[in-house]
N, C-alpha and C positions, 0 to 999 in steps of 0.2 A: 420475467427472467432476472435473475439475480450474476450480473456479472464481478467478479470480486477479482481483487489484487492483494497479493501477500505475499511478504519475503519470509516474518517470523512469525506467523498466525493470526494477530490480532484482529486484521480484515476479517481471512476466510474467519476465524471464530463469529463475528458479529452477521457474517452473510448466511454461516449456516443456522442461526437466531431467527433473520428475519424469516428463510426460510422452514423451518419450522411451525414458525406463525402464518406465511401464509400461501406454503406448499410448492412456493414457486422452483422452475427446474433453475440449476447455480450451472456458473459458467468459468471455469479458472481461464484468467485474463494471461496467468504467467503460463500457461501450455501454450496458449494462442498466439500470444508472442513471442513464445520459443520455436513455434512451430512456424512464425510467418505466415499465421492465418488469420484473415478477415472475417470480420459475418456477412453474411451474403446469407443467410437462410429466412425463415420466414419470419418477420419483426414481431417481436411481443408486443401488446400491448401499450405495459410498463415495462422498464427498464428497469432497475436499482444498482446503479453504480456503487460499490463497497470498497474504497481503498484507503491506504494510509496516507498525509501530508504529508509531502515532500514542500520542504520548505515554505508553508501555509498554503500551499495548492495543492488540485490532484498531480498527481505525477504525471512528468512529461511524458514517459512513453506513454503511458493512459490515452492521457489526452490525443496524442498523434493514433492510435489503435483505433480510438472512439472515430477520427474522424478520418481515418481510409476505412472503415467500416462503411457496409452499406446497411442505412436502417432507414425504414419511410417514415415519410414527413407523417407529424404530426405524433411520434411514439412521447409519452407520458416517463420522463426522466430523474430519477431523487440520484441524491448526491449524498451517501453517506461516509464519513471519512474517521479513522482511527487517526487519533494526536494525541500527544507525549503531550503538550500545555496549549493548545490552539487550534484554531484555523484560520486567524485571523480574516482576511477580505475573501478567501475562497470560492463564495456565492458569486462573487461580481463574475468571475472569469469563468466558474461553471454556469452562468447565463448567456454570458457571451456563445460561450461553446454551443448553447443547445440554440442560440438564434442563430448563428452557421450553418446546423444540421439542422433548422425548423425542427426541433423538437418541442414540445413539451414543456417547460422547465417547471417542477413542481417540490424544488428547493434541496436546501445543501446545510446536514447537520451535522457538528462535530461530537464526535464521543471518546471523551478524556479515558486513556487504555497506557498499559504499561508502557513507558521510556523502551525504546528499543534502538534507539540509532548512535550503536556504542563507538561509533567512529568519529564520535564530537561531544555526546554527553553520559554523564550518570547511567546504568542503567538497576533494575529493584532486582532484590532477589526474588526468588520465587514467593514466598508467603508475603510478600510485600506486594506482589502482581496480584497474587491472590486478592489481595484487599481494595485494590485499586480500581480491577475490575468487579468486587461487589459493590465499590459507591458507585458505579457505572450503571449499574443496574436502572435504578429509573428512567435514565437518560434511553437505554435501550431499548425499556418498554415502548413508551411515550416514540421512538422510533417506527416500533413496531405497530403497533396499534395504528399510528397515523398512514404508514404504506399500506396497510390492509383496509383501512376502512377508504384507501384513494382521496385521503387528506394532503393538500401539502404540509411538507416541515416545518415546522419550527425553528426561525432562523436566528441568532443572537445577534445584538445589536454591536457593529464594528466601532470601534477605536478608531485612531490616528494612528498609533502601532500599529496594530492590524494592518491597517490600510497597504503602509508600508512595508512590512514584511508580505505581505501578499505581492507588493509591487514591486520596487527596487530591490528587496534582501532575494524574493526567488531568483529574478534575473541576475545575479551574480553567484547565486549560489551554486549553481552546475557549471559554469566554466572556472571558479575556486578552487571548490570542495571536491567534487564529485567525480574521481577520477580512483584506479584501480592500481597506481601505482606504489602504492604503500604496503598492499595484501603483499602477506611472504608466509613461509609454511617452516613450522621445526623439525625436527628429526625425527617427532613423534607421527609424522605423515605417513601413510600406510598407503597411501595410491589406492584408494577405492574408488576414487572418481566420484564421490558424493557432491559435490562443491559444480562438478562440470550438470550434471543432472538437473539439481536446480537451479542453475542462473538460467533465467528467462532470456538472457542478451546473446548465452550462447559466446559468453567471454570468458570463459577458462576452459583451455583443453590442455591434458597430460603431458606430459613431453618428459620421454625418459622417466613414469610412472611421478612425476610432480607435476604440478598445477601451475599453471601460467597464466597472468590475467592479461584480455587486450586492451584494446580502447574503450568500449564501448559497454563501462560498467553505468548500473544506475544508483547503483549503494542502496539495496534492496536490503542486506545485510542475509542473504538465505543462505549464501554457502561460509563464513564463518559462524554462521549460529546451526548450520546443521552438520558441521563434519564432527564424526564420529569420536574422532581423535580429538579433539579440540586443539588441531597445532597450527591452524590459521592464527594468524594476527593481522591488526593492521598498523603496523608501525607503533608506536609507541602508545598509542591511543585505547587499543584495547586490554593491553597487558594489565592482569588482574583481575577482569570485570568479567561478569556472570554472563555466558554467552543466553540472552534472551528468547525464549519461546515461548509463547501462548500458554500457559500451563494445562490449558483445555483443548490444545491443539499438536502435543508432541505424539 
């Protein structure tokens, strides 16, 4: 089973890859935890965890999902992660995680995919993504191939940066950055409620047909890269920049 996490496609694009290759049923992680639902059904197998790097790990809510989930001991777990430049230490703490659950751990590979987190860096235009994700391509296969044939991954060898930014920079980076108070809406807002739909957290709801955000953002980035209007901002940070999507996934 393929469970995937995505704000602006990039995951779900690479989950429905692997799945293609090797039939498995896909699982969107952002309904489950919109919906405040665990797994409790019957354990697969394998697992393939498919999400993006939040701050060179998997993402905290991920993580916390993964482990009020109920899944049996011994299930066969990959770690596959979409990064803008890294994943630095990633693997250490997705092993960690799978000797918690007694899972499996059968490795954790990063796959360089277009800049998407316009709320701090750069993000490509569209034919720019284009090209990004074709030098991606081997990395994909070589993905692909090793989950199907019940290979582990292919893991890169860590730095001292890595290390760190896996360690010390994540742990400051959500009570820094990661906050929803900068999201504001222009004139050009039409109250479709697109933005409330897809936050996974279930932190923006209308008020008087505008959007309000709570506490409890992840900086997924899905509802400024998918409202229709494009009249989200985030404070000064986004003004200008190409709101990013998958180009294979809009």
């Amino acid at each position: 089973m393929i469970f995937y996490f995505s704000g602006t496609g990039n995951s779900r694009f690479i989950a429905k890859r692997i799945q293609e290759k090797t039939g498995d049923e896909m699982y969107s992680l952002n309904e489950a935890i919109k919906q405040k639902k665990f797994f409790s059904g019957k354990t697969p197998e394998t697992a393939v965890f498919v999400v993006p790097a939040y701050a060179w790990r998997i993402p905290e809510i991920v993580e916390t999902w993964i482990r009020k989930s109920k899944f049996d001991i011994g299930m066969k777990a990959y770690f596959v992660m979409t990064c803008g430049d890294g994943i630095g230490n990633a693997a250490k703490y997705a092993r960690k995680l799978c000797e918690d659950k007694v899972f499996t751990y059968m490795g954790c590979a990063g796959i360089l995919m277009p800049e998407n987190y316009l709320a701090m860096f750069r993000v490509p235009s569209e034919e720019e993504a284009k090209n990004i994700i074709a030098d991606a391509e081997p990395k994909i296969r070589q993905v692909e191939e090793q989950i199907l044939a019940g290979d582990p991954l292919t893991e890169e060898p860590v730095s001292m940066l890595g290390a760190v930014c896996s360690g010390p920079v994540n742990l400051l980076f959500y009570p820094l950055f990661v906050h929803a108070n900068k999201f504001n809406v222009d004139n050009c807002c039409t109250g479709c409620g697109k933005c409330v739909k897809v936050c996974p957290r279930n932190n923006i709801q209308l008020v008087n047909g505008r959007p309000q955000w709570g506490d409890k953002c992840t900086h997924c980035m899905a509802c400024i890269t998918q409202c229709p209007a494009k009249s989200i901002e985030y404070g000064k940070k986004s003004l200008g920049k190409p709101r990013y999507r998958c180009p294979y996934e809009k």
